[in-house]
PyMOL CGO cylinders between C-alpha atoms (Angstrom):
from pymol import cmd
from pymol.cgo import CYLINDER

trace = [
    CYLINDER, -6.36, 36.20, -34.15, -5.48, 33.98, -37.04, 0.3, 1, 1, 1, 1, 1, 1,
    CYLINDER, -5.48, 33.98, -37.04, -3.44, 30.43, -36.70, 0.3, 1, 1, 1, 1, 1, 1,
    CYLINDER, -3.44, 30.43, -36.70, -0.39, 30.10, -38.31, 0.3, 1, 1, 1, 1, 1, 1,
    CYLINDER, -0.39, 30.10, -38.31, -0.37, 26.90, -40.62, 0.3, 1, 1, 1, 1, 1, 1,
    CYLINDER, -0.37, 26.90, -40.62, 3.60, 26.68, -40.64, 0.3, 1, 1, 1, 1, 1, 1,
    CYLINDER, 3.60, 26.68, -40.64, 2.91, 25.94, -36.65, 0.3, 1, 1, 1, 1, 1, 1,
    CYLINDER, 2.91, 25.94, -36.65, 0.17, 23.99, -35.89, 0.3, 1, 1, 1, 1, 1, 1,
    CYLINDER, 0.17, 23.99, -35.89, -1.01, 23.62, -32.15, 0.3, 1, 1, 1, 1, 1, 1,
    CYLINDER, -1.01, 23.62, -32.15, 1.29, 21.01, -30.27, 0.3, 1, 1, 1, 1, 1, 1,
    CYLINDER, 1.29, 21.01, -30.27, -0.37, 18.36, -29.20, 0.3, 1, 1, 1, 1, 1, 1,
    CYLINDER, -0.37, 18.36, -29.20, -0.51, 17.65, -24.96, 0.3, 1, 1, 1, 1, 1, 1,
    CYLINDER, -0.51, 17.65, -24.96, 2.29, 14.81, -24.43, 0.3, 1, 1, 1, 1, 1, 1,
    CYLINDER, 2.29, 14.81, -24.43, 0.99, 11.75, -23.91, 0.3, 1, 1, 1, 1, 1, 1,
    CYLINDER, 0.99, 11.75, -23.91, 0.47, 10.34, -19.70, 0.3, 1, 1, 1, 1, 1, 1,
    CYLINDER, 0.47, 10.34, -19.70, 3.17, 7.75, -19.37, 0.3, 1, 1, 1, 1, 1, 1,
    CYLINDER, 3.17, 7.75, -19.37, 2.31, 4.16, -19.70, 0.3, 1, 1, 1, 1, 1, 1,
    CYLINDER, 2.31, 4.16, -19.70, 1.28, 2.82, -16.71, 0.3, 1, 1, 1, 1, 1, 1,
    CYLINDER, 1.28, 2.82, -16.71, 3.57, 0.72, -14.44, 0.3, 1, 1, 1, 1, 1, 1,
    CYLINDER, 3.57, 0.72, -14.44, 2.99, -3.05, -15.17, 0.3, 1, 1, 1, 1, 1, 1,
    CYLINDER, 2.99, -3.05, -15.17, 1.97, -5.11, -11.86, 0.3, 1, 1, 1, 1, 1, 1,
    CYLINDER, 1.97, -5.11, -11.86, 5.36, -7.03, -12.21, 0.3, 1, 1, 1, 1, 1, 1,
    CYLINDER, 5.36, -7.03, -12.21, 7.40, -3.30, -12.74, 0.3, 1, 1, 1, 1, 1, 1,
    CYLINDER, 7.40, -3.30, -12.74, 5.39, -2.41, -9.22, 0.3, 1, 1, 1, 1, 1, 1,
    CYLINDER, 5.39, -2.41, -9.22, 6.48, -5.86, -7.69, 0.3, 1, 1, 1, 1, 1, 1,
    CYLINDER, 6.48, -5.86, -7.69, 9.84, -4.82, -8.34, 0.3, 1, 1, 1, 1, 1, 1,
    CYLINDER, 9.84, -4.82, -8.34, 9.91, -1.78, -7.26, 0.3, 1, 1, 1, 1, 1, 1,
    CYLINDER, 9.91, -1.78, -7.26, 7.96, -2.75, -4.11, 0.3, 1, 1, 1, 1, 1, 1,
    CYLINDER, 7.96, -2.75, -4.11, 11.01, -5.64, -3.56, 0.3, 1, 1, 1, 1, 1, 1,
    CYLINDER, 11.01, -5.64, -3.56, 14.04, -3.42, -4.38, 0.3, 1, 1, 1, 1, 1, 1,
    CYLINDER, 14.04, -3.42, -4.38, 13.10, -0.74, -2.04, 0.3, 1, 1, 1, 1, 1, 1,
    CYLINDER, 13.10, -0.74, -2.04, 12.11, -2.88, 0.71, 0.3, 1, 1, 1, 1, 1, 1,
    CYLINDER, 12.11, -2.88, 0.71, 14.82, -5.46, -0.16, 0.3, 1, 1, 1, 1, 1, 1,
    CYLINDER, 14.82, -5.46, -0.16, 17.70, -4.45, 3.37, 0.3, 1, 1, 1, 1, 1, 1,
    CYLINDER, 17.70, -4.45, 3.37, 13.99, -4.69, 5.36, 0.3, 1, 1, 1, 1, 1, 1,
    CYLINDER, 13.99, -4.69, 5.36, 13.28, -7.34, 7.13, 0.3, 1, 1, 1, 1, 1, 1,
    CYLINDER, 13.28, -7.34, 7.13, 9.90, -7.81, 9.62, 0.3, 1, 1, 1, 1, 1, 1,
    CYLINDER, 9.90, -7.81, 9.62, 10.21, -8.23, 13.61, 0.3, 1, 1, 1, 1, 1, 1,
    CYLINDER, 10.21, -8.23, 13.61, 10.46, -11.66, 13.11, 0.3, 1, 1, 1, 1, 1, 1,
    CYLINDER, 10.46, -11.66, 13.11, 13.96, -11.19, 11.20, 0.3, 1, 1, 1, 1, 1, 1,
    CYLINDER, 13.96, -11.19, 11.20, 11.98, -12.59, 7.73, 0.3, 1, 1, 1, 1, 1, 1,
    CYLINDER, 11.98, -12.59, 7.73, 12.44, -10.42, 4.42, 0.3, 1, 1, 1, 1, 1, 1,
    CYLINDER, 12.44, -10.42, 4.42, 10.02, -8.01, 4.11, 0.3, 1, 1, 1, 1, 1, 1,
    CYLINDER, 10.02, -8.01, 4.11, 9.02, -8.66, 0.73, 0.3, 1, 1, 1, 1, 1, 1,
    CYLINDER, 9.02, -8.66, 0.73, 7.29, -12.11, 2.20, 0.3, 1, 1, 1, 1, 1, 1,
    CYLINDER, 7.29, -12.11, 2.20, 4.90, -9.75, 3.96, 0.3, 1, 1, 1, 1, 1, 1,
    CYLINDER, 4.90, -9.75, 3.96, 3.96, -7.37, 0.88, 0.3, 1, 1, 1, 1, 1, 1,
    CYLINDER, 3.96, -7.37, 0.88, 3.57, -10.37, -1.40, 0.3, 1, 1, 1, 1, 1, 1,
    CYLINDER, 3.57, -10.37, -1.40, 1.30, -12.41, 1.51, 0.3, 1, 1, 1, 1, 1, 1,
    CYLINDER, 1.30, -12.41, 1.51, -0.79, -8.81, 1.67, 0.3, 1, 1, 1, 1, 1, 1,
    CYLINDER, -0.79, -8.81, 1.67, -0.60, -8.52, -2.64, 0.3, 1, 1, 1, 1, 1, 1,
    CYLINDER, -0.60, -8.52, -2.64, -2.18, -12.23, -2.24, 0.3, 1, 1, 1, 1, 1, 1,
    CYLINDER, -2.18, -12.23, -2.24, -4.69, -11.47, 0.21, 0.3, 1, 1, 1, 1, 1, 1,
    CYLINDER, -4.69, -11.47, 0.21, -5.97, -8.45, -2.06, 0.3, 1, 1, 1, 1, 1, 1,
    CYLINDER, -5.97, -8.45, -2.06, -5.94, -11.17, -5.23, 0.3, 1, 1, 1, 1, 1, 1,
    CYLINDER, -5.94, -11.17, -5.23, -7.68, -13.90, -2.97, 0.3, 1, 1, 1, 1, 1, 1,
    CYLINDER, -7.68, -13.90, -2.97, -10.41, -11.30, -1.83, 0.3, 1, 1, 1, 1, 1, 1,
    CYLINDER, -10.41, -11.30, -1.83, -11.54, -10.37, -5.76, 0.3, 1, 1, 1, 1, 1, 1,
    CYLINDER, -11.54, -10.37, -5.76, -9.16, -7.44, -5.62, 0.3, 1, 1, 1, 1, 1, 1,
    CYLINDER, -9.16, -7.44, -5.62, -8.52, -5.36, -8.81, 0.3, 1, 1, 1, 1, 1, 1,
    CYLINDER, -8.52, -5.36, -8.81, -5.24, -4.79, -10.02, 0.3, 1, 1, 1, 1, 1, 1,
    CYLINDER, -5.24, -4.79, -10.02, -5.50, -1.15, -8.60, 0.3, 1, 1, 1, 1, 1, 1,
    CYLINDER, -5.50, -1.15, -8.60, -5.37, -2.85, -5.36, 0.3, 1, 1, 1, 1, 1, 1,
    CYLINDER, -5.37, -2.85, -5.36, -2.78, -5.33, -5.77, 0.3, 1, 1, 1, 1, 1, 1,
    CYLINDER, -2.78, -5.33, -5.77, -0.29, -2.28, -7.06, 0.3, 1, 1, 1, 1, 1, 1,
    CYLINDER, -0.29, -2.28, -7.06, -1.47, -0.19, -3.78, 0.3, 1, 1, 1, 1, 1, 1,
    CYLINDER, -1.47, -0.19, -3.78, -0.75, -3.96, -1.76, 0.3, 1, 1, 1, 1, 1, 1,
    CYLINDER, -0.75, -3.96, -1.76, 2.77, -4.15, -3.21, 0.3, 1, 1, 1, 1, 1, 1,
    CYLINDER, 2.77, -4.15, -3.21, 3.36, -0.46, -2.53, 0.3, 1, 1, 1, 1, 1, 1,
    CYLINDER, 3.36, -0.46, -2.53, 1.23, -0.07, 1.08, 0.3, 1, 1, 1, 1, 1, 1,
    CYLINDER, 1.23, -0.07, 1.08, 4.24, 0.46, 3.07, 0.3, 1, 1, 1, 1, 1, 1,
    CYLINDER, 4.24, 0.46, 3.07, 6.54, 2.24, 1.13, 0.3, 1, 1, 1, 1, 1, 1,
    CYLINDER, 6.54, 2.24, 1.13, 6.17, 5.85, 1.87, 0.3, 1, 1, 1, 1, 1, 1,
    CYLINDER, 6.17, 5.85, 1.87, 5.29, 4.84, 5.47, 0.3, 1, 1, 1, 1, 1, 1,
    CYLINDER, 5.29, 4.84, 5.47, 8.90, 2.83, 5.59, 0.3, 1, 1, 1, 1, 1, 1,
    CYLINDER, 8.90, 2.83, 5.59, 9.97, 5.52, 3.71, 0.3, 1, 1, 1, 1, 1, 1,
    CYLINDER, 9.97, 5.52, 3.71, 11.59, 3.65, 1.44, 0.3, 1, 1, 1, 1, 1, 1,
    CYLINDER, 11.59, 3.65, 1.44, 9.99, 5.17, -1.55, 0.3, 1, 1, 1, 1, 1, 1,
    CYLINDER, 9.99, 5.17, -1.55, 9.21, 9.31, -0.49, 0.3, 1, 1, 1, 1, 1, 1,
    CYLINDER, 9.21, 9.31, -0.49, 5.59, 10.45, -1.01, 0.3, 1, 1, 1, 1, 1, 1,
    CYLINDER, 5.59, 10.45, -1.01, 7.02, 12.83, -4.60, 0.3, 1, 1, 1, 1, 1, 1,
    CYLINDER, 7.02, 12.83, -4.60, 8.05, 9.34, -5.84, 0.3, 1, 1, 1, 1, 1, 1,
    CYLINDER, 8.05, 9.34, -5.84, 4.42, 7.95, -5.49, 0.3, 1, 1, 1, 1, 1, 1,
    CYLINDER, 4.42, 7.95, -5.49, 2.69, 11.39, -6.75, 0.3, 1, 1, 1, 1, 1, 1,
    CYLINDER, 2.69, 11.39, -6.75, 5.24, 11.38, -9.93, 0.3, 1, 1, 1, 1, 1, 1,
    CYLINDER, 5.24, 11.38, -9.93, 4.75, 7.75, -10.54, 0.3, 1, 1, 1, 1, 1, 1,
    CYLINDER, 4.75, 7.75, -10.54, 2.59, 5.88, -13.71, 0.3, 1, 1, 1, 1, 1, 1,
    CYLINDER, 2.59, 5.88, -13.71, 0.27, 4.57, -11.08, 0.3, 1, 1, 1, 1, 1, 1,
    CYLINDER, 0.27, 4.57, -11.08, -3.96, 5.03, -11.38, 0.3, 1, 1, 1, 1, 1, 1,
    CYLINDER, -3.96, 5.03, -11.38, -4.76, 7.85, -9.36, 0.3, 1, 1, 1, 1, 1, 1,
    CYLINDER, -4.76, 7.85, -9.36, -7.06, 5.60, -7.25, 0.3, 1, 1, 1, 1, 1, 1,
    CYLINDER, -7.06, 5.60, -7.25, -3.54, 2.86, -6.51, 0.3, 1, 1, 1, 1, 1, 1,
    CYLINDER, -3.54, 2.86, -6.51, -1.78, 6.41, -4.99, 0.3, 1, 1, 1, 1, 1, 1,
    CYLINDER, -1.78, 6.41, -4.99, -5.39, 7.21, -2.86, 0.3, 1, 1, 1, 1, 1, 1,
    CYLINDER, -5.39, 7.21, -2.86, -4.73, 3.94, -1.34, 0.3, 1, 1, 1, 1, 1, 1,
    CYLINDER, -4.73, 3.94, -1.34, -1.38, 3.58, -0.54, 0.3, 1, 1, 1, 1, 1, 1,
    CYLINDER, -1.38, 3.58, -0.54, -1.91, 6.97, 0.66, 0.3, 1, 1, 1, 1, 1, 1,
    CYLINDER, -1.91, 6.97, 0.66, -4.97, 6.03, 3.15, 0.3, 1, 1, 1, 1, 1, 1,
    CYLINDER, -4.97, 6.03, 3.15, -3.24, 2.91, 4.29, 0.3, 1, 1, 1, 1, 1, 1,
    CYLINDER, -3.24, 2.91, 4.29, -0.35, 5.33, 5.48, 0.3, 1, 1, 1, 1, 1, 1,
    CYLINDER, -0.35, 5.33, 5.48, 0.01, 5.67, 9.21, 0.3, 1, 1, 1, 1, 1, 1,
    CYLINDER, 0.01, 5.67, 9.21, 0.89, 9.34, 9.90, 0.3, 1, 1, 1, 1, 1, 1,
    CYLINDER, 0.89, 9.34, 9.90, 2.82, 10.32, 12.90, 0.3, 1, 1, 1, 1, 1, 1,
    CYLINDER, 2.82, 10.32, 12.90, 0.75, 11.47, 16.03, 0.3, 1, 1, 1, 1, 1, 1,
    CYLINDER, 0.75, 11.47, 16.03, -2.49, 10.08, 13.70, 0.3, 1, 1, 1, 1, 1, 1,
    CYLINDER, -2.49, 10.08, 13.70, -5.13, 8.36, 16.42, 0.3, 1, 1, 1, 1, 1, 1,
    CYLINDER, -5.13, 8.36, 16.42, -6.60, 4.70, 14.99, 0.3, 1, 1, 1, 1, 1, 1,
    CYLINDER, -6.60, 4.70, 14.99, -9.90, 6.02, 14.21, 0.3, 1, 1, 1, 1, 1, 1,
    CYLINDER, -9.90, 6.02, 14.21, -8.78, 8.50, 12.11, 0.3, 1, 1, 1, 1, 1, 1,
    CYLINDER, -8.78, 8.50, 12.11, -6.53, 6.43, 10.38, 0.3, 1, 1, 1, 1, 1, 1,
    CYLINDER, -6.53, 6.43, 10.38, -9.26, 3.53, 9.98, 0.3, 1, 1, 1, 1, 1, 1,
    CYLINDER, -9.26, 3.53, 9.98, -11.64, 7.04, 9.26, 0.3, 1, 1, 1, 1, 1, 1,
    CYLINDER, -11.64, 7.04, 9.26, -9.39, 7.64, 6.46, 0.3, 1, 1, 1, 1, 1, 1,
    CYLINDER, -9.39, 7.64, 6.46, -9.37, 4.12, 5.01, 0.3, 1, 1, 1, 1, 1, 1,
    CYLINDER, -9.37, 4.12, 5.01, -13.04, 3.80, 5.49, 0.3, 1, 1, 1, 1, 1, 1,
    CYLINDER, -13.04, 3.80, 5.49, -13.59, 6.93, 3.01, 0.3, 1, 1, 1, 1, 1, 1,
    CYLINDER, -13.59, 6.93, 3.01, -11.40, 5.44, 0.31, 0.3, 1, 1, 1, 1, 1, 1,
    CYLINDER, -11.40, 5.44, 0.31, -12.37, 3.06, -2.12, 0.3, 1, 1, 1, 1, 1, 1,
    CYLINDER, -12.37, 3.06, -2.12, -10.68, 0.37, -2.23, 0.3, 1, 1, 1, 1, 1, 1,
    CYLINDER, -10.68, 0.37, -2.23, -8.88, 0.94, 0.89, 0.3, 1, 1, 1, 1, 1, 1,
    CYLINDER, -8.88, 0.94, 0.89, -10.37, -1.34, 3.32, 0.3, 1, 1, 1, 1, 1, 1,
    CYLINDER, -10.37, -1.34, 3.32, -9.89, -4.90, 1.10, 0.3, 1, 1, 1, 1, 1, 1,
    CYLINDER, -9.89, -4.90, 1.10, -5.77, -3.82, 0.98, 0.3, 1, 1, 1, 1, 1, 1,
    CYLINDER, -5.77, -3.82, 0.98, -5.93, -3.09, 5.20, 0.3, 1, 1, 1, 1, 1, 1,
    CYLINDER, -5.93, -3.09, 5.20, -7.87, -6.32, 5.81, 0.3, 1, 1, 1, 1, 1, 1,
    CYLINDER, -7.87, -6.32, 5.81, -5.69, -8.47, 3.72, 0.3, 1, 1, 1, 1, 1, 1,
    CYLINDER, -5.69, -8.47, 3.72, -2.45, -6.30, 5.52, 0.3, 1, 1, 1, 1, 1, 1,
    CYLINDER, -2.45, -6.30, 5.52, -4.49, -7.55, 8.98, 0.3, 1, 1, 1, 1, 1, 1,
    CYLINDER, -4.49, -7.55, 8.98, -4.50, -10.84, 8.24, 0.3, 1, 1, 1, 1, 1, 1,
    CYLINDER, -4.50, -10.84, 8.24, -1.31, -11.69, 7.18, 0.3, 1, 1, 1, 1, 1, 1,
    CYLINDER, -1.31, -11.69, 7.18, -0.03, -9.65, 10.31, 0.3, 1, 1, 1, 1, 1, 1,
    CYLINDER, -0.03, -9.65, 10.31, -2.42, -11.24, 12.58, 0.3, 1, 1, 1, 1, 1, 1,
    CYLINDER, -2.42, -11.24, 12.58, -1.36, -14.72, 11.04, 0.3, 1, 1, 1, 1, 1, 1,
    CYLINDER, -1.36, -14.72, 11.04, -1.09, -16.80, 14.31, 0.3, 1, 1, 1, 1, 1, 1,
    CYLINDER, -1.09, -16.80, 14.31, 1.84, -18.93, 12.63, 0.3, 1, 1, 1, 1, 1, 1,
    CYLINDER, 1.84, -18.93, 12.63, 3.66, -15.25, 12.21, 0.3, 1, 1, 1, 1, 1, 1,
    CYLINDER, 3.66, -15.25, 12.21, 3.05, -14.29, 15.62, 0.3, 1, 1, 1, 1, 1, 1,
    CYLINDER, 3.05, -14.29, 15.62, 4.46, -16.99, 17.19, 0.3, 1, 1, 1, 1, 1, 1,
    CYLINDER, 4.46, -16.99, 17.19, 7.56, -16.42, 16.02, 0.3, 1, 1, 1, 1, 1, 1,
    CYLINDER, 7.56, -16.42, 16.02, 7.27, -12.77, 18.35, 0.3, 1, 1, 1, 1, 1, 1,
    CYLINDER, 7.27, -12.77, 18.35, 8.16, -12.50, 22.23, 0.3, 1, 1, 1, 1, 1, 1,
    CYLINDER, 8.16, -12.50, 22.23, 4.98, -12.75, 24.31, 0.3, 1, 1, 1, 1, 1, 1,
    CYLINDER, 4.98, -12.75, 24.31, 4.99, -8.86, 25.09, 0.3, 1, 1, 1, 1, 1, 1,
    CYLINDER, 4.99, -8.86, 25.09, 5.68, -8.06, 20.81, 0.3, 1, 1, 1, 1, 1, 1,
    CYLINDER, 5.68, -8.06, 20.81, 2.84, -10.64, 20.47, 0.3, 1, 1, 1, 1, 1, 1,
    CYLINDER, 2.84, -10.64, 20.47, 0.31, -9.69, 22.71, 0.3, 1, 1, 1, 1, 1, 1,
    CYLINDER, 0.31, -9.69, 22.71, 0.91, -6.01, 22.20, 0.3, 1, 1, 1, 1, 1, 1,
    CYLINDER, 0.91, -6.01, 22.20, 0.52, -6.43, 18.41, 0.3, 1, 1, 1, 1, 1, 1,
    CYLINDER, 0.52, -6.43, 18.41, -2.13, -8.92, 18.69, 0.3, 1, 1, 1, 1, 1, 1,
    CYLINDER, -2.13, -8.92, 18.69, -4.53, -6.44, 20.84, 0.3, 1, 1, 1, 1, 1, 1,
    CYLINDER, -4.53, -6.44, 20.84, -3.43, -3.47, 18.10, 0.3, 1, 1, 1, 1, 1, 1,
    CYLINDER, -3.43, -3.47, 18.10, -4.78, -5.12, 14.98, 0.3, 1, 1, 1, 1, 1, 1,
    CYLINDER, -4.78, -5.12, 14.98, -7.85, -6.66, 16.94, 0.3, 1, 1, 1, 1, 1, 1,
    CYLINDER, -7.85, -6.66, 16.94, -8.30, -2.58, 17.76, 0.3, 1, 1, 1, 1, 1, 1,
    CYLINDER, -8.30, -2.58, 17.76, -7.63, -1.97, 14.04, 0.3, 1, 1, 1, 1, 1, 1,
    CYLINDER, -7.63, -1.97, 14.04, -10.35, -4.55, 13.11, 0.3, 1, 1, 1, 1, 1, 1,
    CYLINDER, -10.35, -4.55, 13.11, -12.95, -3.75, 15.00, 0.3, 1, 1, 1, 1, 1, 1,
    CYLINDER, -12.95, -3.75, 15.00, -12.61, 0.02, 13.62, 0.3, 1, 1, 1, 1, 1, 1,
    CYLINDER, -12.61, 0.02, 13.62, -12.76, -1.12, 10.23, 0.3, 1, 1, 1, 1, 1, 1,
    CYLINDER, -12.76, -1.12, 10.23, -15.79, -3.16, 11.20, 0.3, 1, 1, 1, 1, 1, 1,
    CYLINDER, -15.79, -3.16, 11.20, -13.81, -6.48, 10.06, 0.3, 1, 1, 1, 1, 1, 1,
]
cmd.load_cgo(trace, "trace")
């Protein structure tokens, strides 16, 4: 078989340029932005206190994308196809995918699955802390409180946090 010089091979296109940290920010805020947590607070406050908790505990970039974005296909307020079709690392989708609850999922294999990604664990424990803030919790009813306070101590000790 001989190549024809009037059409050379095409090349491959190239992988689109990766979303910026502040283009995932704003993403992140715009599809959360009509959330708000149980304490009536805008939700974004939660995924930039967890973004900040990544940063604080030597997270890479990777992770602070996968912070901004950890509850978006769980909220579904950004479907699972946008995440797979998105110019995000392949490791930020593993963990926003890891950190995703799935319905009728038990804790340990949810804190299984996050334990067997990299990267994983440092976005979960800075999502635990800022959940588990005493100075958040207190603005809960005693039952929300203590129920959510025994569920991340649960969470924790899975991890091994």
């Amino acid at each position: 078989m001989t190549k024809n010089p009037a059409h050379p091979p095409v090349p491959p296109p190239a992988p689109p340029t990766p979303l910026t940290l502040a283009e995932v920010e704003a993403t992140a805020r715009a599809a959360h932005a009509a959330q708000t947590d149980k304490a009536g607070r805008p939700y974004a406050e939660h995924l930039q206190a967890v973004a900040e908790g990544v940063r604080a505990r030597g997270g890479d970039d990777e992770q602070i994308a996968a912070a901004w974005l950890h509850d978006a296909v769980e909220d579904d307020v950004l479907p699972g196809p946008w995440l797979e079709g998105a110019a995000l690392s392949r490791r930020t989708k593993d963990i926003v995918l890891a950190v995703t609850k799935r319905a009728g999922e038990t804790p340990e294999a949810y804190a299984r699955r996050i334990l067997e990604t990299p990267g994983a664990l440092l976005v979960k424990e800075a999502d635990l802390a800022h959940n588990g803030d005493p100075a958040r919790l207190a603005a809960l009813g005693d039952p929300t409180r203590v129920r959510l306070t025994g569920k991340y101590a649960r969470m924790r000790a899975l991890l091994g946090l």
